[in-house]
Backbone as XML, in Angstrom:
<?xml version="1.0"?>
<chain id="A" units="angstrom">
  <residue number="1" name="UNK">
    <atom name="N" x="0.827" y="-1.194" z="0.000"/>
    <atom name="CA" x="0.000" y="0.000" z="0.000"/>
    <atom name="C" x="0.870" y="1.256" z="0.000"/>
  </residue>
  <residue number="2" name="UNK">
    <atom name="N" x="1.691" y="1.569" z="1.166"/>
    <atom name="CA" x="3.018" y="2.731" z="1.351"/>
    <atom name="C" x="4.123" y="2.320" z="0.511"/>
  </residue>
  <residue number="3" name="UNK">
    <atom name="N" x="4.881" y="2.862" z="-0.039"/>
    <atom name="CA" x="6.107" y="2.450" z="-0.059"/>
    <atom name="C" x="6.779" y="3.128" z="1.449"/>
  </residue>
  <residue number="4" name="UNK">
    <atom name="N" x="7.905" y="2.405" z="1.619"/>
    <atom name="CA" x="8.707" y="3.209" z="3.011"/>
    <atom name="C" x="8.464" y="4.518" z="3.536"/>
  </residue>
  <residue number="5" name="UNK">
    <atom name="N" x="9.352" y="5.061" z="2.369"/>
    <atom name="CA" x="9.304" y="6.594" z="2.532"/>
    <atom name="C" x="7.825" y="7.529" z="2.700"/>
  </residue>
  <residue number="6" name="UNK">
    <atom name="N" x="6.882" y="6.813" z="1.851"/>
    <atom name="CA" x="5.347" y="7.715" z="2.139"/>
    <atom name="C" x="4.996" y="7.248" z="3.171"/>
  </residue>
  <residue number="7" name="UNK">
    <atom name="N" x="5.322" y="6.033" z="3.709"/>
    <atom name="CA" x="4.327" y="5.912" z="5.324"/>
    <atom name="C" x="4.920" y="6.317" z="6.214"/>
  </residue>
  <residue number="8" name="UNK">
    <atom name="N" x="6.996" y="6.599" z="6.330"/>
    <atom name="CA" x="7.321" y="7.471" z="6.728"/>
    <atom name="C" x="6.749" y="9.008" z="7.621"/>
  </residue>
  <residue number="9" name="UNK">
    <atom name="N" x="6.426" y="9.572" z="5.754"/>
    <atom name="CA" x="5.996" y="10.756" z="5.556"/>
    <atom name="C" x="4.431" y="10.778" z="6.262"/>
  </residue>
  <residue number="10" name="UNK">
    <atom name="N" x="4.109" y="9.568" z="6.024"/>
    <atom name="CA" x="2.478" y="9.615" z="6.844"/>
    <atom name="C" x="2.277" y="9.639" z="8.270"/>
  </residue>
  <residue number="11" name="UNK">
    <atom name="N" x="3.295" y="9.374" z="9.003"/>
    <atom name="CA" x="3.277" y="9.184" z="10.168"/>
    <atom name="C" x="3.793" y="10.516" z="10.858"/>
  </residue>
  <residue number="12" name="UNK">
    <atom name="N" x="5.082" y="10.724" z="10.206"/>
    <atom name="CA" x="5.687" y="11.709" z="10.688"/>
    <atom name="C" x="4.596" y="12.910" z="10.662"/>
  </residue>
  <residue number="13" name="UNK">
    <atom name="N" x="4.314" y="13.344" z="9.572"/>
    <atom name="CA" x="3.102" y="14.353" z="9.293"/>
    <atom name="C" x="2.013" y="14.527" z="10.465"/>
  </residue>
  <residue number="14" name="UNK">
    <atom name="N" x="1.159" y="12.779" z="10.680"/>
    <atom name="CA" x="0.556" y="12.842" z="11.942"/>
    <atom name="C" x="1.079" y="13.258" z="13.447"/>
  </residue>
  <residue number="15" name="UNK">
    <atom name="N" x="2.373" y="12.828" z="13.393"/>
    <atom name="CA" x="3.023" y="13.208" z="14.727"/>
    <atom name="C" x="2.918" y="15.339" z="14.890"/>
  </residue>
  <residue number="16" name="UNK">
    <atom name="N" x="3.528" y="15.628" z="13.907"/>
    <atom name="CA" x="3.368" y="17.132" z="13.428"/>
    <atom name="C" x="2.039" y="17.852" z="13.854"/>
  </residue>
  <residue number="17" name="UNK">
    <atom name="N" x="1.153" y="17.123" z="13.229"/>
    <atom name="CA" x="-0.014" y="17.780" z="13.412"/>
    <atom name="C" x="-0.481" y="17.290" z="14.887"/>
  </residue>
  <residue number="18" name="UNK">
    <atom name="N" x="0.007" y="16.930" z="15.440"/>
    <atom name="CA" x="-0.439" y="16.150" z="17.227"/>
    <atom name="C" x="0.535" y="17.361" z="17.958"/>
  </residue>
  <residue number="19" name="UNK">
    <atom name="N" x="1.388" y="17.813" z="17.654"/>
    <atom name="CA" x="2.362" y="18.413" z="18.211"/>
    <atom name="C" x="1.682" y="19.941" z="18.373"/>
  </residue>
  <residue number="20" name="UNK">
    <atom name="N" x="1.172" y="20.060" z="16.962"/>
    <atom name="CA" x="0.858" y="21.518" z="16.501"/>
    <atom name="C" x="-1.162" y="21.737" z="17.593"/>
  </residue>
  <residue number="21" name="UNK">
    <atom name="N" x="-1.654" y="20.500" z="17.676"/>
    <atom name="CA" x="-2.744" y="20.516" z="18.023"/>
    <atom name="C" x="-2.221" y="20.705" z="19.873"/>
  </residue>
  <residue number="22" name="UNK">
    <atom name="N" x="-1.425" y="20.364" z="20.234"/>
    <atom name="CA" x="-0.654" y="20.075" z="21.682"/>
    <atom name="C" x="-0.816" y="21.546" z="22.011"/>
  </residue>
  <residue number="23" name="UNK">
    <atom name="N" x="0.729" y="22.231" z="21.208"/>
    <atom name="CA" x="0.831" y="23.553" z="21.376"/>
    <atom name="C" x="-0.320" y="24.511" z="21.248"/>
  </residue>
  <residue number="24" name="UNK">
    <atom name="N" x="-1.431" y="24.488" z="20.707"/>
    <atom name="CA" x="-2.465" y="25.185" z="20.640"/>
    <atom name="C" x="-3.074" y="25.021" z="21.949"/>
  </residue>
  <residue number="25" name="UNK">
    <atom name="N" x="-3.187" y="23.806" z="22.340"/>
    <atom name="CA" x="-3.900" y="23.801" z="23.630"/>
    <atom name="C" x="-3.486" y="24.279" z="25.086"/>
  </residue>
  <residue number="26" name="UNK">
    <atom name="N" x="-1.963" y="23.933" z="25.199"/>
    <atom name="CA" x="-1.269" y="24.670" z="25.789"/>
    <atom name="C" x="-1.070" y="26.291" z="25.786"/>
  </residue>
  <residue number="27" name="UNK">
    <atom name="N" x="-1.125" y="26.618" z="24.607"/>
    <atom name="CA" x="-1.270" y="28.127" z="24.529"/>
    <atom name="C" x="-2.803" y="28.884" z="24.853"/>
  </residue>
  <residue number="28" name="UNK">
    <atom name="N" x="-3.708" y="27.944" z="24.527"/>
    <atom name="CA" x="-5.169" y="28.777" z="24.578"/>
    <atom name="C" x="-5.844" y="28.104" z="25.569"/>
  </residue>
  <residue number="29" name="UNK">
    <atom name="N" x="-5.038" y="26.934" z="26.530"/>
    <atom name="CA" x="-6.008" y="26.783" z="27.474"/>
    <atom name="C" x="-5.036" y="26.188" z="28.628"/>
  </residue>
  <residue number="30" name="UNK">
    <atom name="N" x="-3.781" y="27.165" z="29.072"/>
    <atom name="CA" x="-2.485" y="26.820" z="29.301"/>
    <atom name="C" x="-2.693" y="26.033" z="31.252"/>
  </residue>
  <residue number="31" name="UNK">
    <atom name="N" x="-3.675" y="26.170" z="31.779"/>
    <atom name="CA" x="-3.953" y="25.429" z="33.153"/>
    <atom name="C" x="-4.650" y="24.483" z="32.728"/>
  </residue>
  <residue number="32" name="UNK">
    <atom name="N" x="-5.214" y="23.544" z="31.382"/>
    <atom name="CA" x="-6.134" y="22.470" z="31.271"/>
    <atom name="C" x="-4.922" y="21.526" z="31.626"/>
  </residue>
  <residue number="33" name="UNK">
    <atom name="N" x="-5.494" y="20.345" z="31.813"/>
    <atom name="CA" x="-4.614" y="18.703" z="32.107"/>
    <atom name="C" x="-5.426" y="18.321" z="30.794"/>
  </residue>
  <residue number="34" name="UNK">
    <atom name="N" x="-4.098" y="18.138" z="29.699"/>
    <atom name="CA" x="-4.856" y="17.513" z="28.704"/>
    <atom name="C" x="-5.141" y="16.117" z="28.581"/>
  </residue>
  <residue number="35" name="UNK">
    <atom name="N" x="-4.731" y="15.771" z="29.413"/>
    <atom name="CA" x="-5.293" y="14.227" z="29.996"/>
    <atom name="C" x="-6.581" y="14.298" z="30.466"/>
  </residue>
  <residue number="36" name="UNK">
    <atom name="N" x="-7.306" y="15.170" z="30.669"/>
    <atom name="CA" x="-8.459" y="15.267" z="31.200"/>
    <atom name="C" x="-9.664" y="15.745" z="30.354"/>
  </residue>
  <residue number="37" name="UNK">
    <atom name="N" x="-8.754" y="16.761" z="29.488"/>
    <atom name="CA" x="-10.403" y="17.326" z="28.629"/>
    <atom name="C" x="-10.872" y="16.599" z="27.560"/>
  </residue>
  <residue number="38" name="UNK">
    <atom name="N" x="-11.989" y="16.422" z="27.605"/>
    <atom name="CA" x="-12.771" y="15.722" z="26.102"/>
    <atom name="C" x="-12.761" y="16.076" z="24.872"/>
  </residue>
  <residue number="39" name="UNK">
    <atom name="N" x="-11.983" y="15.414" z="24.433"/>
    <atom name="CA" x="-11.217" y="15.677" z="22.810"/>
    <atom name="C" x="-11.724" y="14.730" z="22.158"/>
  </residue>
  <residue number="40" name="UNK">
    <atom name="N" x="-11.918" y="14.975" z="20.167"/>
    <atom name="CA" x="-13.067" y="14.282" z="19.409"/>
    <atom name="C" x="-11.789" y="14.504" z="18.731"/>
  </residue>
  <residue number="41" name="UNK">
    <atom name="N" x="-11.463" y="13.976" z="17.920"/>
    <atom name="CA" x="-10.463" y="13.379" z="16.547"/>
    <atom name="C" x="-11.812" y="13.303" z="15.950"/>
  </residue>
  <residue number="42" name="UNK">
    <atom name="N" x="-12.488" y="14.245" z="15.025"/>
    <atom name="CA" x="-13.295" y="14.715" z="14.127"/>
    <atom name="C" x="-12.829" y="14.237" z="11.865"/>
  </residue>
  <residue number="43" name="UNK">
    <atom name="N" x="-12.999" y="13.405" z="12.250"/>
    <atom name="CA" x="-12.534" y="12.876" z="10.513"/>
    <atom name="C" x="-11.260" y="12.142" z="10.334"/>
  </residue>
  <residue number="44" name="UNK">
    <atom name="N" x="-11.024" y="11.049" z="11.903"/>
    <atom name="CA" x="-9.826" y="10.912" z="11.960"/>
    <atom name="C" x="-8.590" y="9.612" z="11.458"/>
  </residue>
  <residue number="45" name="UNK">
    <atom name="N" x="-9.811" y="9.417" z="9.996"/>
    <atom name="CA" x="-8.862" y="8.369" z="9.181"/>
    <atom name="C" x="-8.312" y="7.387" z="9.880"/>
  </residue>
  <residue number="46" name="UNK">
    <atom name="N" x="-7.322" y="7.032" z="9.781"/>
    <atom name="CA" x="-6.869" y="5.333" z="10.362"/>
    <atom name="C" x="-5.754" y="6.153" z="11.758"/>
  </residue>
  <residue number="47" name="UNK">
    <atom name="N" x="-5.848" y="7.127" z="12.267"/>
    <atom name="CA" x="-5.487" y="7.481" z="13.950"/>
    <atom name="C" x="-4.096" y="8.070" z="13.754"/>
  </residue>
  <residue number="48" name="UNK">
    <atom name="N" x="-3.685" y="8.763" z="12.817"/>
    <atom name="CA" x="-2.131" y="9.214" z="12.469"/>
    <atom name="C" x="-2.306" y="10.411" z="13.678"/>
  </residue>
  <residue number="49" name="UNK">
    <atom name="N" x="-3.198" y="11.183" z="14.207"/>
    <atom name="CA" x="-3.251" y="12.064" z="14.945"/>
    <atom name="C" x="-3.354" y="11.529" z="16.112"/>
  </residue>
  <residue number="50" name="UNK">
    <atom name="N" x="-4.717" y="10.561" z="16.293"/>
    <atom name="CA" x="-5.085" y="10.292" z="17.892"/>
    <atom name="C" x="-4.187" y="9.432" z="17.709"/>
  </residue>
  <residue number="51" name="UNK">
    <atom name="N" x="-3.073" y="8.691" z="17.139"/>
    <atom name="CA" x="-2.447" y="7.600" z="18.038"/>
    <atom name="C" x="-1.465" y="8.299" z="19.155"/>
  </residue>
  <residue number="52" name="UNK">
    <atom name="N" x="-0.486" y="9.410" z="18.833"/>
    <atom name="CA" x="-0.052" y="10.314" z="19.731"/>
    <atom name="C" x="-0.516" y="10.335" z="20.655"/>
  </residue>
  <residue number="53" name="UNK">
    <atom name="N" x="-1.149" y="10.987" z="19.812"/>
    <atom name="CA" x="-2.389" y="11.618" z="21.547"/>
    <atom name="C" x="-2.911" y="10.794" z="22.560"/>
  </residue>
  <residue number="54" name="UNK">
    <atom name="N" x="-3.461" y="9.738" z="21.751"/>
    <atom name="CA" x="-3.780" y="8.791" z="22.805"/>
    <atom name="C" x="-2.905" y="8.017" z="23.707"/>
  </residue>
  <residue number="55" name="UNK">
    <atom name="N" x="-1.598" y="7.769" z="22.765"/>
    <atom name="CA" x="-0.393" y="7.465" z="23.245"/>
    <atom name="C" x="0.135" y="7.881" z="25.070"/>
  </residue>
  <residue number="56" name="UNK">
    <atom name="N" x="0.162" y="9.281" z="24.142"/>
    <atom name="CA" x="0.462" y="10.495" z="25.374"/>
    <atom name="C" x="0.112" y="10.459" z="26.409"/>
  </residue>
  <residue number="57" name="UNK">
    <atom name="N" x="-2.191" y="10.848" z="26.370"/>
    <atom name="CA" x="-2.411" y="11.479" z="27.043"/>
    <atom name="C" x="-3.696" y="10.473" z="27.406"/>
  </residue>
  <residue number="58" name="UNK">
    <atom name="N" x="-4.046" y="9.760" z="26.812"/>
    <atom name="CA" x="-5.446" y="8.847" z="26.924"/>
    <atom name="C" x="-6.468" y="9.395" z="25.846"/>
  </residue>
  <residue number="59" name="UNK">
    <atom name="N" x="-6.259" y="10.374" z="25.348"/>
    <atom name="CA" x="-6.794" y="11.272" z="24.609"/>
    <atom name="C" x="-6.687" y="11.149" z="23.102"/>
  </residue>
  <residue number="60" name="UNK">
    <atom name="N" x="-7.786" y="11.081" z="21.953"/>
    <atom name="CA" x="-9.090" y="11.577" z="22.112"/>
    <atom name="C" x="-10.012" y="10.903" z="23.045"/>
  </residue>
  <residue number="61" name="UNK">
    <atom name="N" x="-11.048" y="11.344" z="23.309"/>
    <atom name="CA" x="-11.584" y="10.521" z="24.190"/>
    <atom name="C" x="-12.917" y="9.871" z="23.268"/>
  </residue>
  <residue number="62" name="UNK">
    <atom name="N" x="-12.852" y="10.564" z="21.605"/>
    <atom name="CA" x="-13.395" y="9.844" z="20.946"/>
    <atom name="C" x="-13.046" y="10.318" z="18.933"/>
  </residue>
  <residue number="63" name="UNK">
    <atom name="N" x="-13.185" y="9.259" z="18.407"/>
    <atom name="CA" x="-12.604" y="9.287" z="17.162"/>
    <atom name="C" x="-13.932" y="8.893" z="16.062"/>
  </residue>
  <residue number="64" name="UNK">
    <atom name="N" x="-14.228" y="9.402" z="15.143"/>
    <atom name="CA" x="-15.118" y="9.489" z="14.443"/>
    <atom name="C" x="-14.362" y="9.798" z="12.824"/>
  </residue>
  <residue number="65" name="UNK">
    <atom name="N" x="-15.357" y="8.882" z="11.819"/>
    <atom name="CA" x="-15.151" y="9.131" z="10.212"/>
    <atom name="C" x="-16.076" y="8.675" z="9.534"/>
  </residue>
  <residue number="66" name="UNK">
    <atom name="N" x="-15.978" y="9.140" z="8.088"/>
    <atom name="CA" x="-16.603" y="8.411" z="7.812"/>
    <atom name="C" x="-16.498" y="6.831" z="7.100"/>
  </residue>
  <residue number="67" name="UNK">
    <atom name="N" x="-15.451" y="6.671" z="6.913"/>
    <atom name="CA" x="-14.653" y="5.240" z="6.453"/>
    <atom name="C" x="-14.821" y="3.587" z="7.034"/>
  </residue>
  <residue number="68" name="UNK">
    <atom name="N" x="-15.867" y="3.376" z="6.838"/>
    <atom name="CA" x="-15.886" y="2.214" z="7.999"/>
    <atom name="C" x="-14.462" y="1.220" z="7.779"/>
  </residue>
  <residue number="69" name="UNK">
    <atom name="N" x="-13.773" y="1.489" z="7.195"/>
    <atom name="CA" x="-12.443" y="0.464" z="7.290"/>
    <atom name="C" x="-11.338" y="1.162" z="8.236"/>
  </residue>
  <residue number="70" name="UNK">
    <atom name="N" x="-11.576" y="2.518" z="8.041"/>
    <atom name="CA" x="-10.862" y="3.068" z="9.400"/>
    <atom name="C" x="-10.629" y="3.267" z="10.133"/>
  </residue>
  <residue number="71" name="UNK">
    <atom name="N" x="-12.532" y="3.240" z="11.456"/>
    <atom name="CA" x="-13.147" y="2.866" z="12.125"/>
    <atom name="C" x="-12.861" y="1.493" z="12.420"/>
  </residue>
  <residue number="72" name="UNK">
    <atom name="N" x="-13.246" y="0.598" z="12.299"/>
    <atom name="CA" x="-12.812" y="-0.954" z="12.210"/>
    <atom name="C" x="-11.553" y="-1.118" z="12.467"/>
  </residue>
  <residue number="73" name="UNK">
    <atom name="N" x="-10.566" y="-0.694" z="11.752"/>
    <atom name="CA" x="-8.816" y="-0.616" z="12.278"/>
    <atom name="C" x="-8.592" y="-0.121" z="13.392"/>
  </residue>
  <residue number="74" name="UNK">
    <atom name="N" x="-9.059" y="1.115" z="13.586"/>
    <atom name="CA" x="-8.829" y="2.119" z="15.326"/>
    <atom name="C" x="-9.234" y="1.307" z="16.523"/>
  </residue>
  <residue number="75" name="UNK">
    <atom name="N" x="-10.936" y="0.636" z="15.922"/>
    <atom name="CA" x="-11.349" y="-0.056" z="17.102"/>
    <atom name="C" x="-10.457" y="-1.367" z="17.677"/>
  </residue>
  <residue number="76" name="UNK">
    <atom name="N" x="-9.852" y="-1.930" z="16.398"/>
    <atom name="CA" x="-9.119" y="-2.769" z="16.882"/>
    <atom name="C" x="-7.761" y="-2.738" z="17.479"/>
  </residue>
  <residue number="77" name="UNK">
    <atom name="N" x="-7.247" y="-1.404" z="16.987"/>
    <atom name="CA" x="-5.408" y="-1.147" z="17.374"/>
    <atom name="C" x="-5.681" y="0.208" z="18.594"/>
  </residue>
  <residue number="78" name="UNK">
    <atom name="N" x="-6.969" y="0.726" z="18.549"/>
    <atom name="CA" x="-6.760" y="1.935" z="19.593"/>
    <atom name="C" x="-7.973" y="1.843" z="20.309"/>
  </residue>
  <residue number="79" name="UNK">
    <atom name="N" x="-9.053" y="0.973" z="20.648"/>
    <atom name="CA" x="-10.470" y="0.783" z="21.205"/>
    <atom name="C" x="-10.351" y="2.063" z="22.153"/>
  </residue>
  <residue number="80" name="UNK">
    <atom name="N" x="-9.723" y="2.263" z="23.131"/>
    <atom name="CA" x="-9.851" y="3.040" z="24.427"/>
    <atom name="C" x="-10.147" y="4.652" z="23.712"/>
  </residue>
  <residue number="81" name="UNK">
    <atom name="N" x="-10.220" y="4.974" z="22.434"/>
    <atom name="CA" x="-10.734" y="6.000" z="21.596"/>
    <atom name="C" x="-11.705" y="6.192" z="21.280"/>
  </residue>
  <residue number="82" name="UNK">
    <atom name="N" x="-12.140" y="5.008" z="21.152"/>
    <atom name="CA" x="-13.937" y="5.064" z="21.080"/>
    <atom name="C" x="-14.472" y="5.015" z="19.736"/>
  </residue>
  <residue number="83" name="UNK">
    <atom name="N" x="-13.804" y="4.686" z="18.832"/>
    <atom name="CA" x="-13.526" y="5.010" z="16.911"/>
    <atom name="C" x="-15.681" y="4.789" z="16.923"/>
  </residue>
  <residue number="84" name="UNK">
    <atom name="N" x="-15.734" y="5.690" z="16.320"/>
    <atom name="CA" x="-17.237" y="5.314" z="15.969"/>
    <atom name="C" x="-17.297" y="6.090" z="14.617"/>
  </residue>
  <residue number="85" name="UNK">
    <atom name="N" x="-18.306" y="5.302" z="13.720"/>
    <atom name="CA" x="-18.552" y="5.920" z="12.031"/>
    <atom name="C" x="-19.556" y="6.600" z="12.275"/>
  </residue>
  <residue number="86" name="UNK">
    <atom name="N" x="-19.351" y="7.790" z="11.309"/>
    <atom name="CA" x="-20.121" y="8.516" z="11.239"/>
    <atom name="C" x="-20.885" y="8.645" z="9.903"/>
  </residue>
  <residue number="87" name="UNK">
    <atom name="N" x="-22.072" y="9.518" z="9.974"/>
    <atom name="CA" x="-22.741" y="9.504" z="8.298"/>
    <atom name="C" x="-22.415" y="11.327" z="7.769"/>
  </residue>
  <residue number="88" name="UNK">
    <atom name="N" x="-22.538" y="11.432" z="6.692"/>
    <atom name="CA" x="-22.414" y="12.769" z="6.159"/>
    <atom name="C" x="-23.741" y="13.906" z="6.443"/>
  </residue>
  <residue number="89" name="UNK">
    <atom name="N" x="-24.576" y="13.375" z="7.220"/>
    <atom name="CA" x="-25.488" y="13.906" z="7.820"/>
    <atom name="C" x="-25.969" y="13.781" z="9.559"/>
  </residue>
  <residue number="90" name="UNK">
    <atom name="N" x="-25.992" y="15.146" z="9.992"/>
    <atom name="CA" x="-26.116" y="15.061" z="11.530"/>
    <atom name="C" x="-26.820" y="14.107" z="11.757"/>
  </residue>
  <residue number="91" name="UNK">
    <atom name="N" x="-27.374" y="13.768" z="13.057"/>
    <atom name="CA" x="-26.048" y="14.208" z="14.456"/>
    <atom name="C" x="-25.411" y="13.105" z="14.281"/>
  </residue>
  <residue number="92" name="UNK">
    <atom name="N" x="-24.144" y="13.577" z="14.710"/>
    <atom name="CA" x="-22.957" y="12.352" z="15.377"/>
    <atom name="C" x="-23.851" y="11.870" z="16.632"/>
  </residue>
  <residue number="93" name="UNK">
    <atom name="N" x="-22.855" y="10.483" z="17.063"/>
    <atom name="CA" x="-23.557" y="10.092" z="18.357"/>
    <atom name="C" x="-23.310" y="10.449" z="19.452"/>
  </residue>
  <residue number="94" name="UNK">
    <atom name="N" x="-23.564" y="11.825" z="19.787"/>
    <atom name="CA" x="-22.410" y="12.152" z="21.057"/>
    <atom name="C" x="-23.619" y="13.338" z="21.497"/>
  </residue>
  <residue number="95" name="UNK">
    <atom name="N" x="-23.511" y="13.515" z="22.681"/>
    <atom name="CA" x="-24.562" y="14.944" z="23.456"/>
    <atom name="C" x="-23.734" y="16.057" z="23.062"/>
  </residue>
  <residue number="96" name="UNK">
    <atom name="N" x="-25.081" y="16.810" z="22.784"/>
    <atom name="CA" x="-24.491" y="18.589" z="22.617"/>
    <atom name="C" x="-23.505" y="18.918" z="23.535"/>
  </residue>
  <residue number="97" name="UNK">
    <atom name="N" x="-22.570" y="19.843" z="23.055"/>
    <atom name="CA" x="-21.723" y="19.763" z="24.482"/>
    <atom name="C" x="-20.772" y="19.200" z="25.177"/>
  </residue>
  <residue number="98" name="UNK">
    <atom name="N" x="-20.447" y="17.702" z="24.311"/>
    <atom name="CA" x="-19.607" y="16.712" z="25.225"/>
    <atom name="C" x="-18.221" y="16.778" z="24.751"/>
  </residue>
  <residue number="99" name="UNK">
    <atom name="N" x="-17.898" y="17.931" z="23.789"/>
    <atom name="CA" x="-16.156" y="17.896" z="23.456"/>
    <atom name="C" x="-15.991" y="19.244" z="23.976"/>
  </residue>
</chain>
């Protein structure tokens, strides 16, 4: 599917953007425990972002797409994320309010 170098590049990229999502939170919400707040990985493909994160922090505390093969992979390599599919029409399955 990758050759080396692009899944490389795929990973690394995700790490980047986990880093860049880190520093934002730290900057705009610099007393949160980001181990604690409820974070949604919103379109989050096969987990190049939440695996970090979740890695890290326990966090997202939930992962959503619309791909059911991507979903299906997360649930199996990252369950404690919560991978759930979504449709291209509201609502997600989640209460107003809960990210």
């Amino acid at each position: 599917m990758f050759k080396n170098a692009n899944k490389e590049s795929f990973v690394q990229n995700g790490t980047q953007i986990f880093l860049t999502l880190e520093a934002a939170i730290r900057r705009y919400k610099p007393d949160a425990d980001i181990g604690s707040l409820d974070i949604i990985d919103f379109g989050c493909g096969v987990g190049r972002v939440a695996m970090p994160f979740f890695h890290k922090y326990g966090r997202p505390s939930a992962c959503v797409d619309l791909q059911a093969n991507a979903i299906k992979y997360l649930a199996r390599v990252l369950p404690g994320a919560n991978p759930a599919l979504s449709t291209q029409e509201p609502p997600l399955p989640f209460a107003d309010g809960s990210f």
